[in-house]
N, C-alpha and C positions, 0 to 999 in steps of 0.2 A: 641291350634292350633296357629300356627307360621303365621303371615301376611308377606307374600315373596312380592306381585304383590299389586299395587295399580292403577287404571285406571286413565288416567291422562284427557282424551275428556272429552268436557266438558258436555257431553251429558249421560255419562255413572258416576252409580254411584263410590264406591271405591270399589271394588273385592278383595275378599281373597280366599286361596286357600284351600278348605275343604277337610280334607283327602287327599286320593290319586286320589277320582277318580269324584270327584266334586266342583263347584266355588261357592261362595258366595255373593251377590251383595248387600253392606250395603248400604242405603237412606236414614238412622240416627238411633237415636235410638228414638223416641216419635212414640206414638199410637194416631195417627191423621188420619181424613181423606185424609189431600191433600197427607200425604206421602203415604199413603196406593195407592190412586188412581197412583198415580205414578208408585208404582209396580204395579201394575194392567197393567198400558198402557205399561210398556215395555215389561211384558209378555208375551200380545198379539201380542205385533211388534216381539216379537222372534217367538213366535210360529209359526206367517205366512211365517218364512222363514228359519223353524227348520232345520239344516242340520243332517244328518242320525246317526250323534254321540252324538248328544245330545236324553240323555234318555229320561229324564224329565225335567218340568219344576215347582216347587213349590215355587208358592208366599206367604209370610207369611204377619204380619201387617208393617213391616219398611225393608225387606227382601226379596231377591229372590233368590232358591238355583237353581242352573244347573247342572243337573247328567250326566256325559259322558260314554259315551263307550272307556272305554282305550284300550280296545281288538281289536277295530277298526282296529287301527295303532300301534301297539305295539313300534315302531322305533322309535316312537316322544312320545315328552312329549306335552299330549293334554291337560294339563290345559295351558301351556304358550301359544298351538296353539290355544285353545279355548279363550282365552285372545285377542291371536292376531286379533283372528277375530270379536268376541265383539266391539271391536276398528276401524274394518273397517267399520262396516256398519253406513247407513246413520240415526240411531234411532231419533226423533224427541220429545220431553219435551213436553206431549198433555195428557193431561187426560179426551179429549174429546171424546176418544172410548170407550164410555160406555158397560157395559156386559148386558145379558138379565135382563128384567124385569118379576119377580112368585110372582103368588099372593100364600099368603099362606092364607087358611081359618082357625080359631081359634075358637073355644068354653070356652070362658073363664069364671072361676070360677067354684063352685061347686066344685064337684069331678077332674075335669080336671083342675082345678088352686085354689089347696089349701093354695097357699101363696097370693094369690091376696087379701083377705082382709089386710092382713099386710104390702102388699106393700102402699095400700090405706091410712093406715094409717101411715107408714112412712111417707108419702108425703106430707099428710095433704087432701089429697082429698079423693072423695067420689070413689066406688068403679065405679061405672059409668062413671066418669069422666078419672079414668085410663086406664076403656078398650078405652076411646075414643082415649085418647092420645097417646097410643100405637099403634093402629090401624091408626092413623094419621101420621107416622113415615115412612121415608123413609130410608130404611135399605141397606148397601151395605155389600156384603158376604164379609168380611176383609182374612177370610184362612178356613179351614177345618183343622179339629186336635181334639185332645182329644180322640174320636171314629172315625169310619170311617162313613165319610158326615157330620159330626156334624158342621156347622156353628157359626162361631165366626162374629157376626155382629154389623159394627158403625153405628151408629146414631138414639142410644137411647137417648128419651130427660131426660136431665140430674135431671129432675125433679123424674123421675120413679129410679132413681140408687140404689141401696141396696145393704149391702153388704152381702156374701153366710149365709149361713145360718153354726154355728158354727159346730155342725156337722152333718154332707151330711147323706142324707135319703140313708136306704141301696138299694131300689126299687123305681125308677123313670121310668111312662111309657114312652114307645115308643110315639113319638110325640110329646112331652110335651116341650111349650114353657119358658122360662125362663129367669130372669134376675140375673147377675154374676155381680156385681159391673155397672159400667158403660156400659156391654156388653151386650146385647140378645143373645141367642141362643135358639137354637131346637135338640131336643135327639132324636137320628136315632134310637135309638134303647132302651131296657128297660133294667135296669142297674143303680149303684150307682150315687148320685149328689149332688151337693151341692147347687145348683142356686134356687133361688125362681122360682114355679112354678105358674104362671098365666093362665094359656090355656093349650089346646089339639089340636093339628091338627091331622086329619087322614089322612093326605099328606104323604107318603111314603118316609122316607128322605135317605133312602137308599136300595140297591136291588141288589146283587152279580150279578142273572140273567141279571138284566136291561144294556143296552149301553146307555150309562155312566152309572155303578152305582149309583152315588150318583145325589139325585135330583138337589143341587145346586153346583157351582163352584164359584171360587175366583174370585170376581171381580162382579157376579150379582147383581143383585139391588132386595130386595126383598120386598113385602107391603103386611102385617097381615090386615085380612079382617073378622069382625067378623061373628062368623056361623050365628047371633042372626038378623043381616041386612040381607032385605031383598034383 
C-alpha cells in the first residue's frame, strides 16, 4: 500500500490511504494503553458526527480504519474528500471519554481453567493469589478480532503474562478466559486456541440475533468478577 496523504493538524493522526475505498489513521506503532485510549477517543468524536459515507469505523490497538462509500459520490474522489474533511473538524486530544464499564463473572480453575495452575506457577504464585490478581485488573477492550466479539484486552498485570501454549488446543470452550502473552482475552465462541486458559464465563460474548451482537466493543472497560465471591 502506497502512503499518498499524510495529515498535517495537529490534532489528527498521519492517514494513509487504504485501498480504494478506505483510510487509515496511524497513532504509532506500540501496543500501550495511552495510544490505544487515543484511538478510542477519536472514534467516538467521529462516530458522533458520522457523515452518511462513512461505512464504518474499526479501531484497532495503535489504529483507526474508516470505510467509505465511494458509490456515494461516484464524481469525486472520497478518500482526498474524506481527508478534507477529517482536517476540518474541531477533534480534541482527550482520552477522558471513557467507554462502558461489564463486569464479566469467571469461574476459575478446574475444568474451566486448565491452564491456571501453570500460570500460578509461572509466576511464582499461589493459585489463589492469581485468580485475585486477575479479578483485581482493570481491563480496557483494546479491538475485537481473531473471531467475531473476541476481545483483545490491556491491562493484564504483567505479573500474570505467559507465553501461548506451543501448540493451540484443537477445542477451546465458548467463554473461556485466557492469557496470550501480555493480552487477556475471552473466546465468543468454541474453537481452536492457543491462550492459557484460567476461567469460564457463561456471559455470552457474542449473539448474530442480539443488537449489537457482540457483548463488548472497542474502547469498554471491562472487570472479571469471580463466580466463587460472594
Amino acid at each position: 500500500m502506497a502512503i499518498v496523504e499524510r495529515a498535517t493538524a495537529d490534532q489528527l493522526p498521519a492517514i494513509d490511504r487504504l485501498g480504494e475505498d478506505a483510510l487509515l489513521l496511524r497513532f504509532g506503532d506500540a501496543i500501550d494503553a495511552s495510544t490505544n485510549a487515543r484511538v478510542h477517543a477519536l472514534s467516538r468524536q467521529i462516530a458522533r458526527i458520522r457523515p452518511a459515507w462513512l461505512l464504518d469505523i474499526v479501531p484497532a490497538y495503535a489504529t483507526l480504519a474508516l470505510f467509505l462509500d465511494i458509490d456515494a459520490h461516484p464524481d469525486l474522489d472520497m478518500q482526498a474528500d474524506a481527508i478534507g474533511w477529517l482536517r476540518r473538524q474541531a477533534f480534541v486530544e482527550s482520552s477522558s471519554d471513557e467507554g462502558r464499564l461489564v463486569r464479566i463473572p469467571v469461574r476459575y480453575g478446574g475444568d474451566d481453567g486448565p491452564d491456571l495452575a501453570d500460570v500460578a506457577a509461572h509466576a511464582g504464585m499461589t493459585v489463589a493469589d492469581v485468580v485475585a490478581l486477575h479479578a483485581s485488573g482493570r481491563y480496557t477492550v483494546a479491538m475485537l478480532g481473531f473471531a467475531p466479539g473476541f476481545p483483545y484486552l490491556l491491562g493484564l498485570d504483567k505479573t500474570l503474562a505467559m507465553p501461548r501454549l506451543a501448540t493451540p488446543r484443537l477445542h477451546v470452550q465458548a467463554g473461556s478466559v485466557g492469557i496470550g502473552g501480555e493480552q487477556a482475552g475471552i473466546y465468543p465462541r468454541s474453537g481452536p486456541g492457543g491462550w492459557r486458559i484460567i476461567g469460564r464465563t457463561s456471559k455470552l460474548l457474542f449473539d448474530p440475533a442480539r443488537e449489537p451482537p457482540a457483548l463488548l466493543a472497542p474502547g469498554d472497560r471491562v472487570e472479571f468478577v469471580s463466580a466463587a465471591d460472594p
